[in-house]
Backbone of each chain as ProteinMPNN parsed JSONL, in Angstrom:
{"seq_chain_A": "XXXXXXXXXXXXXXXXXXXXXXXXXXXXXXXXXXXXXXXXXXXXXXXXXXXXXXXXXXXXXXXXXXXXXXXXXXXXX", "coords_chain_A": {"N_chain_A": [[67.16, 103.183, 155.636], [68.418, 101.939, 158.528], [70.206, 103.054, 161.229], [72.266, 102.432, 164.165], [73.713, 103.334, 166.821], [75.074, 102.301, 169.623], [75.724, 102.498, 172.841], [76.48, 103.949, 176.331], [77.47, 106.912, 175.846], [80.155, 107.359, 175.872], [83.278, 109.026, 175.026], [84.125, 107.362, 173.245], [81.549, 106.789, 171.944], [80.429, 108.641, 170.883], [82.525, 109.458, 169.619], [82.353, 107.405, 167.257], [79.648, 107.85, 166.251], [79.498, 109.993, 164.806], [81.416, 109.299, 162.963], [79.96, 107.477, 161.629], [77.445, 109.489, 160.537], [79.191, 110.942, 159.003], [79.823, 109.012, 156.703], [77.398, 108.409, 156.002], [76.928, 110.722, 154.801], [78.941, 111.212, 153.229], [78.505, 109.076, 151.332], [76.175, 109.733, 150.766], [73.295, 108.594, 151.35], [70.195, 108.026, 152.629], [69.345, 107.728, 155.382], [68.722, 107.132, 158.821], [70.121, 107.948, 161.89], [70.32, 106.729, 164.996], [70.326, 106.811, 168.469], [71.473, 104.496, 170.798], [71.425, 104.371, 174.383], [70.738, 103.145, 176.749], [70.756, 100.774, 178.785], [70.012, 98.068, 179.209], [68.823, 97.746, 177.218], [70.644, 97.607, 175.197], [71.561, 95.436, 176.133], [69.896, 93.978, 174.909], [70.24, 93.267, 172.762], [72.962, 91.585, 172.345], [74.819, 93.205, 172.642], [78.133, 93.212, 174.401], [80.371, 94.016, 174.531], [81.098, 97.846, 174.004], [81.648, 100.534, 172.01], [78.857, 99.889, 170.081], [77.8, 99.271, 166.862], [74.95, 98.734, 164.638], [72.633, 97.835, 162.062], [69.482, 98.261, 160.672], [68.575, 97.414, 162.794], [70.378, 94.778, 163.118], [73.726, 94.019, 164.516], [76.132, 94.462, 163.503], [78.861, 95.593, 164.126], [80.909, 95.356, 167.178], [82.533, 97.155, 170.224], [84.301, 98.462, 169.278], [85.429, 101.268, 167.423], [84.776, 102.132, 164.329], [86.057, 103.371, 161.615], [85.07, 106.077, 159.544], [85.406, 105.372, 156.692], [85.227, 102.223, 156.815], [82.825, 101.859, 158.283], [81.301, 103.192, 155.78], [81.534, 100.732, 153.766], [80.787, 98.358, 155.202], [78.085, 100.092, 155.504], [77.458, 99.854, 152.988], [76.46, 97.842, 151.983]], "CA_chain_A": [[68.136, 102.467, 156.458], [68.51, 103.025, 160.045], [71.699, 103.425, 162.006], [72.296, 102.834, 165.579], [74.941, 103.401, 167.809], [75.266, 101.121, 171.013], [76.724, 102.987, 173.858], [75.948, 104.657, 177.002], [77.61, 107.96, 175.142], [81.199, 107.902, 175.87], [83.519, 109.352, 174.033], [84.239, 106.523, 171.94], [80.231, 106.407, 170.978], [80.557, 110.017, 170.306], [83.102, 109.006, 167.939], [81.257, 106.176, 166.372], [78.522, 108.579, 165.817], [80.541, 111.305, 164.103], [82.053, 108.734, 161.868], [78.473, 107.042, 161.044], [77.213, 110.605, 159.88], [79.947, 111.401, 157.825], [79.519, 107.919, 156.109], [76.174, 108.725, 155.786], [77.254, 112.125, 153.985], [79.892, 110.786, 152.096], [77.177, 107.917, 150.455], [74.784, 110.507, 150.45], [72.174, 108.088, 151.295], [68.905, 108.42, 153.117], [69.71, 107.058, 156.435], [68.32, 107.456, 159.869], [70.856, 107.392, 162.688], [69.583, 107.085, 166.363], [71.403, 106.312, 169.386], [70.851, 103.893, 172.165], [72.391, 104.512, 175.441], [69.737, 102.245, 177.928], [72.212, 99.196, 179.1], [69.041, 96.681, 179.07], [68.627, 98.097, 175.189], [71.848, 97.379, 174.479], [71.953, 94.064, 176.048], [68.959, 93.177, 174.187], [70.898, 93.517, 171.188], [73.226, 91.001, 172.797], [76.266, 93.49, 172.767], [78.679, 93.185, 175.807], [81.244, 95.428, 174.395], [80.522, 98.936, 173.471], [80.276, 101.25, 171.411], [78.583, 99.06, 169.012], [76.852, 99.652, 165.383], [73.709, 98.089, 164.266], [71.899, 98.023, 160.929], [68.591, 97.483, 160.301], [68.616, 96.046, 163.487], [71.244, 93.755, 163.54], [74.661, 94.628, 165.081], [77.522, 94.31, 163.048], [80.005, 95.788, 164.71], [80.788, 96.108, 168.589], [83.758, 96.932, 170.695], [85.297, 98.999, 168.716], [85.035, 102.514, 166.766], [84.729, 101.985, 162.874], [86.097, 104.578, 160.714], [84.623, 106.427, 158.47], [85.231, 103.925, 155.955], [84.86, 100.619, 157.67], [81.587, 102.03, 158.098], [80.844, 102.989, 154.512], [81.893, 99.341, 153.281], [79.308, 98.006, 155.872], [76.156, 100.229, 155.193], [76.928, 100.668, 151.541], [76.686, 95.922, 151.787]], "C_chain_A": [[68.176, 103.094, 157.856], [69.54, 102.52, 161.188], [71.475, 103.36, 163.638], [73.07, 102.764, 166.563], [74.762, 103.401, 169.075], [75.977, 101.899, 171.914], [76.269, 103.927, 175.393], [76.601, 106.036, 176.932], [79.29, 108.666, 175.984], [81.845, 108.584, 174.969], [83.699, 108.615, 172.842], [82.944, 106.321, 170.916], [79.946, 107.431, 170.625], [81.349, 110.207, 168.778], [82.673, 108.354, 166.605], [80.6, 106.798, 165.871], [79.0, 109.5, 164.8], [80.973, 110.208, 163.006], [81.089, 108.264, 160.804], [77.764, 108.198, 160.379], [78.305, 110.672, 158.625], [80.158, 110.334, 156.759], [78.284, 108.154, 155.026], [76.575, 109.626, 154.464], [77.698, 111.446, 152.85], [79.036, 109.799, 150.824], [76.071, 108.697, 149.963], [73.256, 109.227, 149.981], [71.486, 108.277, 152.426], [69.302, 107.313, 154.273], [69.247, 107.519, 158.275], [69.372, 107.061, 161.042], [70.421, 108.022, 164.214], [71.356, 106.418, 167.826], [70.966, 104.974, 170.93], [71.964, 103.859, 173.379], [71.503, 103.956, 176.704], [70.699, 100.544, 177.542], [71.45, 98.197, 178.982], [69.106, 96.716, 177.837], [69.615, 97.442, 174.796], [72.055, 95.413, 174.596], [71.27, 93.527, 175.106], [69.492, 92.651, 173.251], [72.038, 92.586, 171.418], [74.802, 91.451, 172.716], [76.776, 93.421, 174.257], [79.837, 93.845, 175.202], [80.412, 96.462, 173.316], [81.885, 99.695, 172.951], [80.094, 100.244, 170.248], [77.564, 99.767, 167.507], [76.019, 98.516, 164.801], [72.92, 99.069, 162.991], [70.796, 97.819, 160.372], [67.828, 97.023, 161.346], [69.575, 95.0, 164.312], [72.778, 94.526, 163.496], [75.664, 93.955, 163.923], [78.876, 94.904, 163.055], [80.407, 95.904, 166.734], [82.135, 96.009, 169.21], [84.403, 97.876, 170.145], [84.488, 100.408, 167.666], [85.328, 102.48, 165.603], [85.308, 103.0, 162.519], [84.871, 104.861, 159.949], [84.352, 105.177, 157.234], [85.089, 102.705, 155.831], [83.157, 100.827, 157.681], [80.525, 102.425, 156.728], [80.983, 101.366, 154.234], [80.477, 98.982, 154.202], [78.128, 98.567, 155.619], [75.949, 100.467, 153.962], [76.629, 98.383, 150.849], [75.192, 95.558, 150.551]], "O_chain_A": [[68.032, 104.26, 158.223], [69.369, 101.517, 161.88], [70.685, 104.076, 164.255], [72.902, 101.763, 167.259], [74.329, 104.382, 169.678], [77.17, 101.93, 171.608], [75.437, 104.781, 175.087], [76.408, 106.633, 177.99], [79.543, 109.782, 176.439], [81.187, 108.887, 173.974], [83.511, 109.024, 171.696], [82.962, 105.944, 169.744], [78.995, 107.401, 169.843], [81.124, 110.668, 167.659], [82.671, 108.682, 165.418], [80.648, 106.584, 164.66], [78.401, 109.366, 163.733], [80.658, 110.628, 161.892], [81.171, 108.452, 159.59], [77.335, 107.771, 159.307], [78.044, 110.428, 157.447], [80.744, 110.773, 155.77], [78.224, 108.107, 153.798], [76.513, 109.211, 153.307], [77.094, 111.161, 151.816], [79.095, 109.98, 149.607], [75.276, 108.447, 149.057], [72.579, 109.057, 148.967], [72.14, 108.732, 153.364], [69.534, 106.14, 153.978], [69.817, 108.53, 158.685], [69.529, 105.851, 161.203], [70.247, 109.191, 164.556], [72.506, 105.983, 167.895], [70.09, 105.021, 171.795], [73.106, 103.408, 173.29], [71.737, 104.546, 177.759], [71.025, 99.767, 176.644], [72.038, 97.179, 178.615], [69.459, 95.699, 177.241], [69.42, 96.586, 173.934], [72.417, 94.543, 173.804], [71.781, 92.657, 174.401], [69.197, 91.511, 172.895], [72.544, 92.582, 170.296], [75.768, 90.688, 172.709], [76.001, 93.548, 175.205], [80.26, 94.488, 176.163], [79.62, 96.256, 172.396], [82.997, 99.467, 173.427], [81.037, 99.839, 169.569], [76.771, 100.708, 167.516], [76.532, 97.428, 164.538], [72.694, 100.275, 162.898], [70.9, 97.095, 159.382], [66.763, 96.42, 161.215], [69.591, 94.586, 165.471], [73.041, 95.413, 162.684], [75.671, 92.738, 163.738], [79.773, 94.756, 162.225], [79.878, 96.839, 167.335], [82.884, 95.073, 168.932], [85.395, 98.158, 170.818], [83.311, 100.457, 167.31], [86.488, 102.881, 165.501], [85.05, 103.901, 163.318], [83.911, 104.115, 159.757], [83.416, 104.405, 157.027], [84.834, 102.138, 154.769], [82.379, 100.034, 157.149], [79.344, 102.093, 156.627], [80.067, 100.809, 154.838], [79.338, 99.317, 153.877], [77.126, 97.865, 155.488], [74.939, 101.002, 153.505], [76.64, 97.902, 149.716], [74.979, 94.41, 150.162]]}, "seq_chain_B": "XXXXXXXXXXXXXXXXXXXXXXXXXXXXXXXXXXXXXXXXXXXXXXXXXXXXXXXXXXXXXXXXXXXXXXXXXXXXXXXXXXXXXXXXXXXXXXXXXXXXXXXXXXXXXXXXXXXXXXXXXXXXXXXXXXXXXXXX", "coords_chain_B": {"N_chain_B": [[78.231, 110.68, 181.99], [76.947, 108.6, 182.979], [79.502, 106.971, 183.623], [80.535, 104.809, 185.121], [78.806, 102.693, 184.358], [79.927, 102.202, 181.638], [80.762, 99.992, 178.917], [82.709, 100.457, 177.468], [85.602, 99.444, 177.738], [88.522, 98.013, 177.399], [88.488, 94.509, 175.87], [90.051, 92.53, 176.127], [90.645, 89.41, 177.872], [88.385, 86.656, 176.83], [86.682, 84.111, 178.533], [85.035, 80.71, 177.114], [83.283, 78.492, 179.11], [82.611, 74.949, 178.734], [80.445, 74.163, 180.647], [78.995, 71.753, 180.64], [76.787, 69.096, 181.506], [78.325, 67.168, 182.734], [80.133, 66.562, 185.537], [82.416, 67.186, 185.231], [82.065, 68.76, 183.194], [80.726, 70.779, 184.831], [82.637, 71.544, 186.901], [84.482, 72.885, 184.653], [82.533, 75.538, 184.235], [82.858, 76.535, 187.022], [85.9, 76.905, 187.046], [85.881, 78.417, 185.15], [84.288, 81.142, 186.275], [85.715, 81.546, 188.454], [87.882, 82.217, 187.414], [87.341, 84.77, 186.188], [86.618, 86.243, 188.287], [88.915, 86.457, 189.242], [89.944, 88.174, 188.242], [91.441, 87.368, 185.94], [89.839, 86.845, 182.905], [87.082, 87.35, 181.101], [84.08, 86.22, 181.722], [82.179, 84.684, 179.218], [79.197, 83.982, 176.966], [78.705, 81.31, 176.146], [76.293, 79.951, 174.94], [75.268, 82.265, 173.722], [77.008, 82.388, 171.312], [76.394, 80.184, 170.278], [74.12, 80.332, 169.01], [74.349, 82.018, 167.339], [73.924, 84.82, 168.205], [73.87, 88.2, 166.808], [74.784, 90.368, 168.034], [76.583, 89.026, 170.196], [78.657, 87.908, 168.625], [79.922, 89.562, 167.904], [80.546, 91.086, 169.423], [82.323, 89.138, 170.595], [84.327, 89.447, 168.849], [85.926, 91.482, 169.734], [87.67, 90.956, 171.487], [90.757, 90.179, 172.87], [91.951, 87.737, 173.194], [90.789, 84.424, 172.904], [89.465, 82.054, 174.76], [88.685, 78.565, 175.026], [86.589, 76.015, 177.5], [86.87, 73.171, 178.491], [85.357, 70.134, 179.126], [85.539, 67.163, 178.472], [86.856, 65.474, 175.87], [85.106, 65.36, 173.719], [85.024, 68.494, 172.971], [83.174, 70.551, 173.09], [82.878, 73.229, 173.577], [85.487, 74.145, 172.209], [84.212, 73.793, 169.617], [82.336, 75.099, 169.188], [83.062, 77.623, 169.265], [84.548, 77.517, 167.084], [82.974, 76.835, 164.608], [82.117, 79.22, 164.883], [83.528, 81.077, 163.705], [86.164, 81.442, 165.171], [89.152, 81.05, 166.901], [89.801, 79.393, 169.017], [92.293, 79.419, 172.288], [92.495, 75.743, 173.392], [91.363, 74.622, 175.773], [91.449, 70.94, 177.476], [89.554, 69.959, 179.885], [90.498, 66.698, 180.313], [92.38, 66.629, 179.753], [93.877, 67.954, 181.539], [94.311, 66.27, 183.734], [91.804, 65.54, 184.732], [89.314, 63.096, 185.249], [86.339, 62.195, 183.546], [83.473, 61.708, 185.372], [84.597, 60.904, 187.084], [85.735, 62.968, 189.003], [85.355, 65.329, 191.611], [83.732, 68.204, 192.155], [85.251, 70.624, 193.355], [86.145, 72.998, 195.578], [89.018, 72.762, 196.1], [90.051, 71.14, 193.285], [88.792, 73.005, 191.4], [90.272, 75.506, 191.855], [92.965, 74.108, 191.479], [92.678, 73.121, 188.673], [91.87, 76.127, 187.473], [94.366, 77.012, 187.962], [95.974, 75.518, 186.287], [94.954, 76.509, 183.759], [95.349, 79.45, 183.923], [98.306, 79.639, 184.115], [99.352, 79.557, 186.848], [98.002, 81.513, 188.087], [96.465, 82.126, 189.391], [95.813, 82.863, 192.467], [95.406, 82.083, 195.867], [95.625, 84.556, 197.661], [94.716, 86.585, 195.696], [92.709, 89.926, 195.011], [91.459, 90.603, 197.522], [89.335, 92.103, 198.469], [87.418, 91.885, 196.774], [85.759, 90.175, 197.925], [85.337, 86.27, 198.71], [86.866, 86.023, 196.375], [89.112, 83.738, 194.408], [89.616, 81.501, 196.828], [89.006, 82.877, 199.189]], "CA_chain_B": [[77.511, 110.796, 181.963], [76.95, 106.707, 183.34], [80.856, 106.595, 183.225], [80.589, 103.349, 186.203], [78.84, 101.581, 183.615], [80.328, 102.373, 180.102], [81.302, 99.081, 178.489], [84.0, 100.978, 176.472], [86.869, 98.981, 177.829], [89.103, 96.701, 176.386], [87.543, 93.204, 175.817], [90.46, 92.06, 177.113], [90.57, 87.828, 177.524], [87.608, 86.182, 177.214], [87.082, 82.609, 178.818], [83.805, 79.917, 177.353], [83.657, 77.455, 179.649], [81.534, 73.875, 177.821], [79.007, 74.336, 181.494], [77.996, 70.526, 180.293], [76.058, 68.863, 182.329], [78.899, 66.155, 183.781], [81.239, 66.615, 186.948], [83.44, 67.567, 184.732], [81.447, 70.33, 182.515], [80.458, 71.8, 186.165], [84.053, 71.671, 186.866], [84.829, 74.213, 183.744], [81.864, 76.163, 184.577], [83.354, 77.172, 188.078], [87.218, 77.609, 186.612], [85.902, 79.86, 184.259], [83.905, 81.763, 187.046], [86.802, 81.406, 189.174], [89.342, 82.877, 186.651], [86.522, 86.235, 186.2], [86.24, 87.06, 189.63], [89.614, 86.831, 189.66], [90.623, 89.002, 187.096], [92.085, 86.41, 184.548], [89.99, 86.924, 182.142], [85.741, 87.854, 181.372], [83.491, 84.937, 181.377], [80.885, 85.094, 178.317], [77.836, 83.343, 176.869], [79.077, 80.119, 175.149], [74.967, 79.779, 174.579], [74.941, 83.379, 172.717], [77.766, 82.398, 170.273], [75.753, 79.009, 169.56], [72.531, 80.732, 168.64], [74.677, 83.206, 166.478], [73.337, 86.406, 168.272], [75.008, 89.255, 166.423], [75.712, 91.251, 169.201], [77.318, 88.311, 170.998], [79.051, 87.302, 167.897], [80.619, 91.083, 167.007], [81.672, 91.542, 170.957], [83.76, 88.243, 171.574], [85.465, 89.564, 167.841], [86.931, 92.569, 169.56], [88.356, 89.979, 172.482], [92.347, 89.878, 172.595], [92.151, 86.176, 173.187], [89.698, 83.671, 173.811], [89.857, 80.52, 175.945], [87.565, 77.488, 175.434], [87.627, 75.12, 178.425], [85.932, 71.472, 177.8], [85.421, 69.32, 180.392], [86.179, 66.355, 178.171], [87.327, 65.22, 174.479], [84.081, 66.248, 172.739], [85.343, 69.787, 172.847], [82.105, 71.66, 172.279], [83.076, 74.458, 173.905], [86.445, 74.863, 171.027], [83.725, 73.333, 167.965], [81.094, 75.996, 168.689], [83.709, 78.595, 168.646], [85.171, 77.291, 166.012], [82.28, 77.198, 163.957], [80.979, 80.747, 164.645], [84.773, 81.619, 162.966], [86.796, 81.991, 165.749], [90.191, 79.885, 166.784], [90.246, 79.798, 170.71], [92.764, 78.587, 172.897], [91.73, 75.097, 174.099], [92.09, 73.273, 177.335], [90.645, 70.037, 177.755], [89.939, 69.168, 181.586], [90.827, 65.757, 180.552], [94.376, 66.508, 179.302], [94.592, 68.368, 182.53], [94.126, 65.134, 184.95], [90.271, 65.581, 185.758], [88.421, 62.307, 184.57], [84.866, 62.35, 183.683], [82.492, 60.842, 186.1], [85.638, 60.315, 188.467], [85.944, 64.351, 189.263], [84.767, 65.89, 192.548], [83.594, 69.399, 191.642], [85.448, 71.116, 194.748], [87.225, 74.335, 195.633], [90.545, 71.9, 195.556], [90.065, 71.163, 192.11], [88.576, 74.251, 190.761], [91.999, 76.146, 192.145], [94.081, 73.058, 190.792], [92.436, 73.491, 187.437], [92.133, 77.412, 187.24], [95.859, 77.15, 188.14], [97.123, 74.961, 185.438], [94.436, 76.795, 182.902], [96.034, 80.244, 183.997], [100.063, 79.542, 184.289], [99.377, 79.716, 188.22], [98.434, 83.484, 188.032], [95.372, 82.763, 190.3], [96.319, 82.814, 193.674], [94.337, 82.999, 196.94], [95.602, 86.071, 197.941], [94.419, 88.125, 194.822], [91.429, 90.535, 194.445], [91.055, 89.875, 198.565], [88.787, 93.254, 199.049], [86.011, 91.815, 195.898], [85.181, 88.991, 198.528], [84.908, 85.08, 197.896], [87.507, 85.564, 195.163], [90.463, 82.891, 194.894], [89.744, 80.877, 197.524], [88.51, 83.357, 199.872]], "C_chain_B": [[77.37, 109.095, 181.968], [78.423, 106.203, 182.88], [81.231, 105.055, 184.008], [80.477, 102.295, 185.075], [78.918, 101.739, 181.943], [81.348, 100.778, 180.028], [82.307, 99.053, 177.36], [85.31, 100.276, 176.863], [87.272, 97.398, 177.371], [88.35, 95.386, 176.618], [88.52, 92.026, 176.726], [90.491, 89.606, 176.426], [89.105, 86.971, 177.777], [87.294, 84.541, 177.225], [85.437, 82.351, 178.434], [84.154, 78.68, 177.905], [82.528, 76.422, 178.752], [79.938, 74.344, 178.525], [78.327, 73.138, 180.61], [77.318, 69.989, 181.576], [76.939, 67.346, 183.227], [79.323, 66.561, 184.959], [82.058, 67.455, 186.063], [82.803, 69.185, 183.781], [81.162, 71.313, 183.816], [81.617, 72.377, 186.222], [84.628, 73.376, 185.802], [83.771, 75.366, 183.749], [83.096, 77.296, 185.758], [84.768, 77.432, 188.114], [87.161, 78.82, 186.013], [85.325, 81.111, 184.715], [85.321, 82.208, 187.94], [87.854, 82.513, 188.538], [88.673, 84.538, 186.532], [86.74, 86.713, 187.127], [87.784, 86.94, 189.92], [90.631, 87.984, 188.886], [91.204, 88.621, 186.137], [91.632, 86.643, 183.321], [88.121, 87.308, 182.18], [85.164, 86.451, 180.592], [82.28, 85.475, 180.139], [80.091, 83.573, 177.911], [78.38, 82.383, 175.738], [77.731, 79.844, 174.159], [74.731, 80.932, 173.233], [75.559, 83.185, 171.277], [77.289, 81.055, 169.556], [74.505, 79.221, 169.11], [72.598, 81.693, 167.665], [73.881, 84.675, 166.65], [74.164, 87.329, 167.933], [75.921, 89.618, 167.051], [76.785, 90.401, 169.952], [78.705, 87.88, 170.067], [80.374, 88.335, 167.78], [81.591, 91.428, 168.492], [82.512, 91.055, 171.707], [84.413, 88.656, 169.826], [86.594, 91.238, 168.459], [87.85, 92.214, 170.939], [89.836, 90.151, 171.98], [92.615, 88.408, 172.395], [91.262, 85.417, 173.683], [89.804, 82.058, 173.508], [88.548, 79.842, 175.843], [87.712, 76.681, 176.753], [86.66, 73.933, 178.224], [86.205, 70.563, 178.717], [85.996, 67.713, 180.012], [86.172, 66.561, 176.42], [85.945, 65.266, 173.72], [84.205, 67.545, 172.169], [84.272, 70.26, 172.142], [82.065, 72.7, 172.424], [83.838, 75.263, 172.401], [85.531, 74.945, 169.605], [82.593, 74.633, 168.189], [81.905, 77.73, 168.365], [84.242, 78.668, 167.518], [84.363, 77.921, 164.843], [81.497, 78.558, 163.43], [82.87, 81.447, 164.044], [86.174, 81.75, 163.566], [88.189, 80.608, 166.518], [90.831, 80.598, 168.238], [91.388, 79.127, 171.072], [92.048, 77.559, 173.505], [92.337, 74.893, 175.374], [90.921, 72.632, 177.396], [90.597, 69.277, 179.243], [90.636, 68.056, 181.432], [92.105, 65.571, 180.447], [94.896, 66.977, 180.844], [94.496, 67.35, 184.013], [92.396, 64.494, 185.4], [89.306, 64.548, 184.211], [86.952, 62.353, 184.97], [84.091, 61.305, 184.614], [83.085, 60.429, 187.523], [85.922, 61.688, 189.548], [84.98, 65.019, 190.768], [84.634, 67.534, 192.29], [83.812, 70.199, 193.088], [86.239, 72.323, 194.682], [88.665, 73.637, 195.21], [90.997, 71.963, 193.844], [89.814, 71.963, 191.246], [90.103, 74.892, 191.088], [92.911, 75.577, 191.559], [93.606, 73.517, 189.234], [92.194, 75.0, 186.31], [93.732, 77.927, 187.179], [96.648, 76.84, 186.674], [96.469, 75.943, 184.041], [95.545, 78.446, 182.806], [97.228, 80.863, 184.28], [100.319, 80.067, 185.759], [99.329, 80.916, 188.192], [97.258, 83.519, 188.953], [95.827, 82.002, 191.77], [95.443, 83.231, 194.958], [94.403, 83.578, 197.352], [94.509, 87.198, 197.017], [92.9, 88.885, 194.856], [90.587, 90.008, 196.401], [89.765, 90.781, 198.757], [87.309, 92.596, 198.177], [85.072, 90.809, 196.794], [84.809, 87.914, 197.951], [85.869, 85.02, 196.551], [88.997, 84.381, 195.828], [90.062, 82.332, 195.882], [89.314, 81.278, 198.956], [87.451, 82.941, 200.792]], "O_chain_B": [[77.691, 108.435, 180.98], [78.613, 105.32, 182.043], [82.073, 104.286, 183.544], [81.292, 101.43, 184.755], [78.014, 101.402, 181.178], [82.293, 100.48, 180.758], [82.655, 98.141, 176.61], [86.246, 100.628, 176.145], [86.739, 96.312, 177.142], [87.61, 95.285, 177.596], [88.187, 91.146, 177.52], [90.413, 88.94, 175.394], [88.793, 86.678, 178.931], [87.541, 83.799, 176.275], [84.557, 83.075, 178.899], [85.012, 77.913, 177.468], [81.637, 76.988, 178.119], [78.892, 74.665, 177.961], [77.313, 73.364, 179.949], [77.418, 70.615, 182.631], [76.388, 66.652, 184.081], [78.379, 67.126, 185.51], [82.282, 68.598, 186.462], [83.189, 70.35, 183.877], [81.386, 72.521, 183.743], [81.824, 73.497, 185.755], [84.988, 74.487, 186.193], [84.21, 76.349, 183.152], [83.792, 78.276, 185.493], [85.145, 78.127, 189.058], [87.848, 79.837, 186.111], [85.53, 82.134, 184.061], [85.763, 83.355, 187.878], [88.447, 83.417, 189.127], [89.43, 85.48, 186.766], [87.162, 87.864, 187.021], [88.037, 87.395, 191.035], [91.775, 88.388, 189.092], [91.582, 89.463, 185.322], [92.473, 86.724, 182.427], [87.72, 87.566, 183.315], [85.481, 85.866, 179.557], [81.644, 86.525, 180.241], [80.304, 82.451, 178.371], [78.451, 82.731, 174.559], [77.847, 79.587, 172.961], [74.231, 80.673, 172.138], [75.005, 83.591, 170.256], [77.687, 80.793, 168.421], [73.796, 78.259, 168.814], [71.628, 82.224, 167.123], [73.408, 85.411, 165.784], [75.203, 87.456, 168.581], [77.145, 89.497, 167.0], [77.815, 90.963, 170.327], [79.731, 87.55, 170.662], [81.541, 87.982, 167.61], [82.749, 91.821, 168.635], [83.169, 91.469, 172.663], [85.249, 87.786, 169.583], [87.526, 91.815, 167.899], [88.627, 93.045, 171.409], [90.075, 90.254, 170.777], [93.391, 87.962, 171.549], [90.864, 85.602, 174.834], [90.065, 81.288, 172.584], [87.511, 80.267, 176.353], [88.854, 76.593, 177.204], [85.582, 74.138, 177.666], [87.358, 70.273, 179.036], [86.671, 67.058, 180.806], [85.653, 67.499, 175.816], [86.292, 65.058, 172.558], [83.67, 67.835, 171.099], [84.249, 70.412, 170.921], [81.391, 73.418, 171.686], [83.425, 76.211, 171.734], [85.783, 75.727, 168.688], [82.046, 75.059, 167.172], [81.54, 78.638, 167.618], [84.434, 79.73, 166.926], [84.644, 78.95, 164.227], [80.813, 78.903, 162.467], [82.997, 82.654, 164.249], [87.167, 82.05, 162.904], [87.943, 79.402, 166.536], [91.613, 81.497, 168.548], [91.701, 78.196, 170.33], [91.059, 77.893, 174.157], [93.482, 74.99, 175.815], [89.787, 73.11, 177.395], [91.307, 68.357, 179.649], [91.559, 67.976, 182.242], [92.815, 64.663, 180.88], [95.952, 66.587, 181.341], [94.618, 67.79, 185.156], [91.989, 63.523, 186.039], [88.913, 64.837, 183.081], [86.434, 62.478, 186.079], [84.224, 60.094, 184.436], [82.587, 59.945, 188.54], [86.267, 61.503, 190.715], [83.757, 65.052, 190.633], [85.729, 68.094, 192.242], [82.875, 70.417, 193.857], [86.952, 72.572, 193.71], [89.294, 73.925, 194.192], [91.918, 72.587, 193.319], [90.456, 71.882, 190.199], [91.025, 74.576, 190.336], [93.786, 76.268, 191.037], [94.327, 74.343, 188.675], [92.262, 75.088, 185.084], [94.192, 78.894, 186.571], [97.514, 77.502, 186.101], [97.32, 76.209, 183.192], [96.337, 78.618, 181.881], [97.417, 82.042, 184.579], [101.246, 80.84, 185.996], [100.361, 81.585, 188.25], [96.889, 84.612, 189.381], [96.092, 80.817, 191.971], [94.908, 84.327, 195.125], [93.35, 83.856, 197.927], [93.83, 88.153, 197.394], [91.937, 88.138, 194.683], [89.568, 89.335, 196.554], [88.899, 90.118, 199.327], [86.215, 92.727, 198.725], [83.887, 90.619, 196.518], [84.125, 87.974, 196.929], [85.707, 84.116, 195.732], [89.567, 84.239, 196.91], [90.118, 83.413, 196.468], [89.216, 80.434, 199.847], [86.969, 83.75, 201.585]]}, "name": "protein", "num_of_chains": 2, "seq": "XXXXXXXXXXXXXXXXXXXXXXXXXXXXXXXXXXXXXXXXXXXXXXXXXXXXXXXXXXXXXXXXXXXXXXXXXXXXXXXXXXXXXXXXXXXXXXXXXXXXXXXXXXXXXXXXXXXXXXXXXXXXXXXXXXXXXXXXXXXXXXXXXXXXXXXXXXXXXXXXXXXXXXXXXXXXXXXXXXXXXXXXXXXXXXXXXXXXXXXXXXXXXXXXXXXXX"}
């Protein structure tokens, strides 16, 4: 699986990130989490609010900072 | 570290205008431009949310409120929001006076129709320094 957090690395995508790890942990599954902080990248991905989370690929969350558990529920789908 | 352009802030109100191809879809085009540049509210991709691009899909859900505007009684602007889940405010140019085919797509009417869309909050004073806003 591979994880990616949308943001040009405020604190809120600092957060995001931190929460997405400990998700990770908590599931203890095999998960790759990268970051993208290039604003064309991001658009690509067709977010216009940040910090966003993408799975696979595909964004399913943006705008907003998931918990911990918001984010389990989503990558455990 | 690129703090200018961090897209971390609130989403705020976001306006889809129809942008059909009458007098009247122009018309909601340039209200809904109109109402951005004036700070009313952030114009987005009516096109993105009809093609179901994730990202577009996930970043008008963290919107406070969002505004269709429809140039006439087809409302494709409210049915494509609708459809992708979401339950905008409408306005239909036509409820607001501006008949199709009869409509002059003019500063007059853009201001008249940004007015009644935004409870007269756009004013040609505001936002004088961004240039070209309001009436500028």
């Amino acid at each position: 699986m591979k994880i990616e957090i949308l943001g040009v690395g405020c604190p809120k995508c600092k957060q995001l990130t931190a929460n997405a790890e400990a998700a990770v942990k908590e599931l203890n599954i095999q998960a790759e989490i990268g970051k993208v902080t290039d604003i064309d990248k991001i658009t690509e991905y067709g977010v216009m609010m940040t910090p966003a989370l993408a799975v696979d690929g595909t964004v399913v969350s943006a705008g907003k900072v998931l918990s911990k558990d918001e984010i389990k529920k989503l990558i455990s789908k | 570290m690129a703090e200018n352009n961090c897209m971390c802030q609130e989403a705020g109100v976001l306006i889809f205008p129809c942008s059909g191809g009458s007098d009247v879809g122009e018309l909601s085009d340039k209200v809904a431009r109109k109402m951005a540049k004036c700070g009313q509210a952030k114009m987005f991709c009516l096109a993105g949310i009809g093609a179901h691009i994730p990202g577009m899909i996930e970043s008008a859900k963290a919107a406070n409120k969002i505004i269709a505007i429809d140039g006439c009684q087809v409302l494709c602007s409210k049915k494509i929001l609708e459809h992708a889940g979401f339950s905008p405010i409408s306005f239909n140019l036509k409820d607001l006076g501006f008949e199709k085919g009869k409509t002059q797509v003019n500063e007059e009417n853009i201001e008249k129709a940004a007015n009644k869309i935004s409870g007269g909050k756009i004013e040609k004073t505001t936002i004088r320094d961004s240039g070209g806003c309001c009436g500028n």
